[in-house]
Backbone as CSV, one residue per row, in Angstrom:
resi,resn,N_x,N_y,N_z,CA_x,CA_y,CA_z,C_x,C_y,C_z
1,UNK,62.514,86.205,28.996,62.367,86.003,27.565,61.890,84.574,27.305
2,UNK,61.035,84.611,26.453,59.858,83.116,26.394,61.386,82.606,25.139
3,UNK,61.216,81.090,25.386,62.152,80.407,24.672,61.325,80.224,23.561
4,UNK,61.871,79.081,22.585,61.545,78.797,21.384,60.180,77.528,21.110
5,UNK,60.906,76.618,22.247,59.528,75.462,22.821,58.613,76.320,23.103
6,UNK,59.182,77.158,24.253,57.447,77.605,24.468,56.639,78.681,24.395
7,UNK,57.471,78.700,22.801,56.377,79.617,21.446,55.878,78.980,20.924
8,UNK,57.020,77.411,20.469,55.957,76.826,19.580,54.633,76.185,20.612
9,UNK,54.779,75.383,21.378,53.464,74.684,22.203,52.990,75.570,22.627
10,UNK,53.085,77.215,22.650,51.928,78.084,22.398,51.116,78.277,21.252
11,UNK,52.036,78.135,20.786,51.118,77.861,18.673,50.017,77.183,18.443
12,UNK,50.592,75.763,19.332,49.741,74.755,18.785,48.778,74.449,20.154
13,UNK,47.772,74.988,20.413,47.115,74.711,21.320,46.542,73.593,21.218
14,UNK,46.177,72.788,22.530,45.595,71.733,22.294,44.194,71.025,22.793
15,UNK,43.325,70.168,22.211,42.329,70.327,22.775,41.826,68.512,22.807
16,UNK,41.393,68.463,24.292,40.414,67.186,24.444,39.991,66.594,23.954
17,UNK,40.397,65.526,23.022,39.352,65.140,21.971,38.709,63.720,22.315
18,UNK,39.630,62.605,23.013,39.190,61.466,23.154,39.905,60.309,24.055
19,UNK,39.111,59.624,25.060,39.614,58.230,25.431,39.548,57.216,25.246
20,UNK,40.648,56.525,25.365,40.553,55.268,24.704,41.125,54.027,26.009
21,UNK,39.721,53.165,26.178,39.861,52.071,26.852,40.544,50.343,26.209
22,UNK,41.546,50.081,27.050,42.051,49.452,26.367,40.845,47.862,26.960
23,UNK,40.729,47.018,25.596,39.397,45.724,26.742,40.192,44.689,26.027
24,UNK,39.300,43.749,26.603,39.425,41.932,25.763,39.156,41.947,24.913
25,UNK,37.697,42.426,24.483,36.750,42.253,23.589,35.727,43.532,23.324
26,UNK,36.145,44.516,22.011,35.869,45.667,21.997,34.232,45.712,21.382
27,UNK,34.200,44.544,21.179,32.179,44.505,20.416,31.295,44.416,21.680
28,UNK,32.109,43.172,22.649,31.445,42.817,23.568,31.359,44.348,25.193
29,UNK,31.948,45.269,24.869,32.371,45.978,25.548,31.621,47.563,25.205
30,UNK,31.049,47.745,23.583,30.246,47.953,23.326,28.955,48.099,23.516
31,UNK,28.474,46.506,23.461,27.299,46.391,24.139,26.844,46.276,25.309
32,UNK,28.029,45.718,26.233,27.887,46.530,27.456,27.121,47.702,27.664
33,UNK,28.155,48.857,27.329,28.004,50.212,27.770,26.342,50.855,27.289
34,UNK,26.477,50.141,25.983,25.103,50.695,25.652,23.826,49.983,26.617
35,UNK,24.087,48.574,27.098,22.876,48.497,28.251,23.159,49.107,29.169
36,UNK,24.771,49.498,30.013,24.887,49.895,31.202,24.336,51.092,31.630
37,UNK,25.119,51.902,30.302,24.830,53.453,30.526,23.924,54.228,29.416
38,UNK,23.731,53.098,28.944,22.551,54.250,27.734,23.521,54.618,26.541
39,UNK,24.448,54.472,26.273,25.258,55.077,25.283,24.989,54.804,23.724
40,UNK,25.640,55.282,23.038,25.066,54.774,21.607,26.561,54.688,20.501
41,UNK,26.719,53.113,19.915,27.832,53.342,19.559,27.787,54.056,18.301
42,UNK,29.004,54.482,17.882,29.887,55.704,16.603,30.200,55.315,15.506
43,UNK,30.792,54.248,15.968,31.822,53.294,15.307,32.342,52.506,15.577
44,UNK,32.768,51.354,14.569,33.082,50.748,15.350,33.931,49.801,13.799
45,UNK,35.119,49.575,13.603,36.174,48.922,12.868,35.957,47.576,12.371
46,UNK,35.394,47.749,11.115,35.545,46.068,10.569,36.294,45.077,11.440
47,UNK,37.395,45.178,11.919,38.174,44.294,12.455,38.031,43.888,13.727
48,UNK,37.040,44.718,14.253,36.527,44.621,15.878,37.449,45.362,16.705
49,UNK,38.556,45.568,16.298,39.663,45.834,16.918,39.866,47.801,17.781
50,UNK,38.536,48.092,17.614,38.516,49.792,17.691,36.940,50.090,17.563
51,UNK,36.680,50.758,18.064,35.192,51.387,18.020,34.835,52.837,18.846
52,UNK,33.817,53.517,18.957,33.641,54.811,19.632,32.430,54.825,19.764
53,UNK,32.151,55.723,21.021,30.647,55.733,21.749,30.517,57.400,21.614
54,UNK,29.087,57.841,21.194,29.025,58.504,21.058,28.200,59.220,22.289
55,UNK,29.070,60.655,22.753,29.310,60.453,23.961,28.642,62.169,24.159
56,UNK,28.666,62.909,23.147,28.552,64.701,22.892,29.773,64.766,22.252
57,UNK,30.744,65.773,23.157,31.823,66.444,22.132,33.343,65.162,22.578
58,UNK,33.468,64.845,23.461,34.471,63.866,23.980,33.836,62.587,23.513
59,UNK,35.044,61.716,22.319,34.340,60.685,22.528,34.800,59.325,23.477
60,UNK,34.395,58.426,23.537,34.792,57.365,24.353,35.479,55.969,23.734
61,UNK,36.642,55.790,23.242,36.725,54.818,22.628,36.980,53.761,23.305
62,UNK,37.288,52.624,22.614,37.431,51.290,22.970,38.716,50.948,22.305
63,UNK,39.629,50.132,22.365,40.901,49.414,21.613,40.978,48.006,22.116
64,UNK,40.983,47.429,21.497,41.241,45.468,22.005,42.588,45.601,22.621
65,UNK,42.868,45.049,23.179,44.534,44.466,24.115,45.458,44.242,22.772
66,UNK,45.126,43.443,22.573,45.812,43.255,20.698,45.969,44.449,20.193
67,UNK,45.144,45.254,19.593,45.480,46.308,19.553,46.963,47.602,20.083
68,UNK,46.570,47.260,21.091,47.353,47.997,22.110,48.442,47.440,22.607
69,UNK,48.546,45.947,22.581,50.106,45.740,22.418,50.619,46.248,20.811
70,UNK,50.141,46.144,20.003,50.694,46.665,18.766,51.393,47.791,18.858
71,UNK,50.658,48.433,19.352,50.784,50.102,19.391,52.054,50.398,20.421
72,UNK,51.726,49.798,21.243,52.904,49.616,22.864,53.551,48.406,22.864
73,UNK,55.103,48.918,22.026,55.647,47.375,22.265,56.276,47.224,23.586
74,UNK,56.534,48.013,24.535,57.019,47.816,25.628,55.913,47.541,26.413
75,UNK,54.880,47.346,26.082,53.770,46.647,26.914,53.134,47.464,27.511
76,UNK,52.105,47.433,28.654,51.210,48.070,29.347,50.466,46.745,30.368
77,UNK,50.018,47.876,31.395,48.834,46.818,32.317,47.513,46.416,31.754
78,UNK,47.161,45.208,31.411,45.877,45.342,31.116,45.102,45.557,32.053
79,UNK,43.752,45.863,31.492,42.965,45.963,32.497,41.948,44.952,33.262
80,UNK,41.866,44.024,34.432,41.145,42.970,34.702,40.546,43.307,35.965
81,UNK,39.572,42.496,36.025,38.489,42.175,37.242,39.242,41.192,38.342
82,UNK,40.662,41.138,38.204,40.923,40.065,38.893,42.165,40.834,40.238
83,UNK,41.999,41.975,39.627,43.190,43.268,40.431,42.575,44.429,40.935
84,UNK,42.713,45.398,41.558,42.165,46.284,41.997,42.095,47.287,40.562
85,UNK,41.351,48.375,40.957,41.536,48.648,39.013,42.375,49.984,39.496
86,UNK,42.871,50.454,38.085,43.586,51.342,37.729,43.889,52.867,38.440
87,UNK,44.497,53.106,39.012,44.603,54.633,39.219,43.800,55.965,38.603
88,UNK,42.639,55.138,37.535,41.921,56.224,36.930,40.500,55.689,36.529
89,UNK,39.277,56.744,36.046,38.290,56.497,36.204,37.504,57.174,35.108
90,UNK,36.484,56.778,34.524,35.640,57.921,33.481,34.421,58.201,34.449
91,UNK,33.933,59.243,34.182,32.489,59.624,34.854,31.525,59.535,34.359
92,UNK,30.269,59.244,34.514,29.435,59.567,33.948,28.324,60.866,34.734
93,UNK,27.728,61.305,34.535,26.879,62.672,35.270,25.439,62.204,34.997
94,UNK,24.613,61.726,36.024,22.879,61.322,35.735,22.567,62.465,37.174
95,UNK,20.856,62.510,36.619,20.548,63.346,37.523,19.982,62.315,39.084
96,UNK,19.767,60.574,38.602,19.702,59.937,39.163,20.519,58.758,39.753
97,UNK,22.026,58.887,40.256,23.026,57.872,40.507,22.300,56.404,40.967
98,UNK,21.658,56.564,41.819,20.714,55.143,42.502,20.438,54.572,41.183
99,UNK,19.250,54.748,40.379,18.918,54.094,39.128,19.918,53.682,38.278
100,UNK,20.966,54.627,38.043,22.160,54.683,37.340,23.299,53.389,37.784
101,UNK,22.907,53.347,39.331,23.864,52.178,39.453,23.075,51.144,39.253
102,UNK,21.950,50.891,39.776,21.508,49.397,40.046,20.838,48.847,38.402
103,UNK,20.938,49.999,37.171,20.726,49.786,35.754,22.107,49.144,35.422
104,UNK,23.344,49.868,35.738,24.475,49.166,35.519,24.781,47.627,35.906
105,UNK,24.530,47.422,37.341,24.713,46.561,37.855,24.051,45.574,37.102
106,UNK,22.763,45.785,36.734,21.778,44.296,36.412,22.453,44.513,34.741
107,UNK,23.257,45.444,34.170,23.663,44.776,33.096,25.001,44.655,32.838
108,UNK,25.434,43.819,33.882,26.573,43.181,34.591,27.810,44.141,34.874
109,UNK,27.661,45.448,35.439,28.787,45.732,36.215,29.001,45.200,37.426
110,UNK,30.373,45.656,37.996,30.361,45.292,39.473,30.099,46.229,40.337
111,UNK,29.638,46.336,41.396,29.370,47.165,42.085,30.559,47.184,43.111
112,UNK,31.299,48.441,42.763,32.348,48.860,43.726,32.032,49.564,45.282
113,UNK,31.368,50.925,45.118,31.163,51.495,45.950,29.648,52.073,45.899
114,UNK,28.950,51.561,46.514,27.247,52.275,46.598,27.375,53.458,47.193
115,UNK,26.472,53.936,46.107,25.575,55.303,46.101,25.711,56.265,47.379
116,UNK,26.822,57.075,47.409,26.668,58.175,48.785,26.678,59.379,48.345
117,UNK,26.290,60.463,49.555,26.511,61.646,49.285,27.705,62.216,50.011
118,UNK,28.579,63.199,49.148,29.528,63.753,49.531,29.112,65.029,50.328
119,UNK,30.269,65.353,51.501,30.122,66.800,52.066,30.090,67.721,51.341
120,UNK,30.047,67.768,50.095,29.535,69.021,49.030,28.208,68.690,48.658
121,UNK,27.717,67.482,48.909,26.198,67.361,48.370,26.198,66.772,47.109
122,UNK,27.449,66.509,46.396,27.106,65.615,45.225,27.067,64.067,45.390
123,UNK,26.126,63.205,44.923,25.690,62.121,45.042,26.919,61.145,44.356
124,UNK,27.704,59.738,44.508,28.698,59.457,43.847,28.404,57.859,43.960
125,UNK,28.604,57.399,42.920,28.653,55.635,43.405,30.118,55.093,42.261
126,UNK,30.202,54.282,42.458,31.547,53.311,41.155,31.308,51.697,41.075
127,UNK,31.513,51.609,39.737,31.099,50.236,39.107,32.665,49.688,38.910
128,UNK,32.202,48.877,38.122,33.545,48.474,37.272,33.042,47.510,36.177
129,UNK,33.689,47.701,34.735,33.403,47.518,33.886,33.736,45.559,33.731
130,UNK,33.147,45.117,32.646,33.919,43.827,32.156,35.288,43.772,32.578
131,UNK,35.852,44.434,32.280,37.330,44.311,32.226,37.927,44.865,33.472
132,UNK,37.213,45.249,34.207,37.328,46.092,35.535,37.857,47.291,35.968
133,UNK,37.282,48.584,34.652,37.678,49.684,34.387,36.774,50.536,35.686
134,UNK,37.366,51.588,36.167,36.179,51.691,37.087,35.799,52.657,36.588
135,UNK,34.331,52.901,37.293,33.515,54.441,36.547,32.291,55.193,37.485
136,UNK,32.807,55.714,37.618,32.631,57.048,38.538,30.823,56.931,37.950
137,UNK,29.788,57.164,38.681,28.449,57.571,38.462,27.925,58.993,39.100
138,UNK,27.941,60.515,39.422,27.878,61.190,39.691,26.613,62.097,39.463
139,UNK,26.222,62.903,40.719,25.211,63.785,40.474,25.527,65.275,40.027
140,UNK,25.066,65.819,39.263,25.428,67.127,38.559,26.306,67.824,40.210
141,UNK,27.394,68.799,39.744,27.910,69.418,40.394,27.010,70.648,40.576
């Protein structure tokens, strides 16, 4: 017999809507992405403090550290270039990873791991952002 929780969180299904990177500097982090990866920003908060890349149906946000201690008073890791980065990663999917990285790179990512192919045949490289977010560059599955 299904309990009462899990009728209701059957009710309310839920769906993917958005990530949010926590940075230093959410304008400057912005324009990043739009030289790195081509992106195009959404929005982006009078206050600098929040913005979104428009991405298709998932969007990609941004939050300043400020921000996000607000939100998290028990704190969080930021994210830096000065530590190995995070246990997690965004992807991006080009049909060309090589171009894809060395476009990133010259508009100042770091270059983590160059351009290989996996024993499935998909092509994979990883950057890392300003803040030293890392990000997956991938060839269509």
């Amino acid at each position: 017999m299904r309990n009462n929780l899990t009728a209701l969180v059957e009710s309310l299904p839920m769906k993917f809507s958005y990530t949010i990177l926590y940075v230093k500097n959410v304008t400057e982090s912005i324009a990043f992405y739009e030289k790195a990866f081509g992106l195009k920003q959404r929005f982006i908060h009078e206050s600098g403090q929040y913005a979104e890349m428009d991405t298709g149906t998932i969007s990609l946000a941004f939050a300043s550290n400020e921000l996000a201690h607000s939100n998290l008073p028990q704190g969080f890791q930021e994210n830096t270039t000065a530590k190995l980065p995070a246990g997690i990663e965004i992807g991006f999917v080009t049909d060309d990873v090589a171009v894809a990285f060395s476009q990133a790179v010259e508009a100042g990512a770091i270059p983590f791991v160059n351009p290989n192919v996996k024993p499935w045949g998909q092509t994979v490289a990883y950057v890392r952002d300003l803040d030293g977010i890392l990000i997956e560059l991938c060839s269509p599955m």
